[in-house]
N, C-alpha and C positions, 0 to 999 in steps of 0.2 A: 643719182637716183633719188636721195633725200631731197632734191631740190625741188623735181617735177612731184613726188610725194606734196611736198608744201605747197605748190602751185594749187595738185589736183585738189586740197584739201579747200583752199580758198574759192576753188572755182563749184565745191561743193556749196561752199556757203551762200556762195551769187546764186548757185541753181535754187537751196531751199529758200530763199529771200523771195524769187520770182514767183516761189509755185503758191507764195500766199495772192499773189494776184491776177493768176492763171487761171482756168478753169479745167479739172481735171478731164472733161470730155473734148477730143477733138472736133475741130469746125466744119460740117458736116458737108462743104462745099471746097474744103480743104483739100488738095492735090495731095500732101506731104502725110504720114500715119507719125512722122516722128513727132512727140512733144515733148516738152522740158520734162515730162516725168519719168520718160523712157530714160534723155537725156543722164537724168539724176541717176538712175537704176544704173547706168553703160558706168557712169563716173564711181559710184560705190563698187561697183563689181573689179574695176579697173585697180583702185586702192588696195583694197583686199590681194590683189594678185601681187600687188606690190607689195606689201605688208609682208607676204609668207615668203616670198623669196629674199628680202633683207632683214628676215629676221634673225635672231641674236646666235641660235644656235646651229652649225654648221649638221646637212643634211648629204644626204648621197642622193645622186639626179639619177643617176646610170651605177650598176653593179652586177653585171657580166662577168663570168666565171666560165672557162671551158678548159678540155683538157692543155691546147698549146698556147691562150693566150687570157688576158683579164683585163678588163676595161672600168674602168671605174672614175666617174668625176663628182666631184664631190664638192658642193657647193658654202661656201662659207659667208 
């Protein structure tokens, strides 16, 4: 998991490196809506997801209580 983190982080850097030579508006005869800034946005939002879930201190994902049974997993 820390691996693809280090990847996404460098692929971070490639994305803001490009966007100084991008133009933030799409080409208006363009087929595609995606552009490297959305690009950027999917990649920070992706880290972040990554970030909370290997972080340092262990959380509960699921904590189900009923009278005959209890479910609990608990992420570390």
């Amino acid at each position: 998991m820390y691996i693809f983190e280090e990847l996404l982080d460098c692929f971070l850097d490639l994305l803001t490196v490009l966007c100084f030579f991008v133009t933030k508006v799409p080409e208006p005869n363009s087929s595609s809506r995606i552009t490297i800034y959305s690009i950027k946005a999917l990649v920070i939002i992706v880290m972040k997801l990554l970030d909370s879930l290997t972080g340092d201190e262990p959380y509960d994902l699921v904590d189900i209580t009923t009278d005959k049974a209890k479910v609990l997993i608990k992420v570390r």
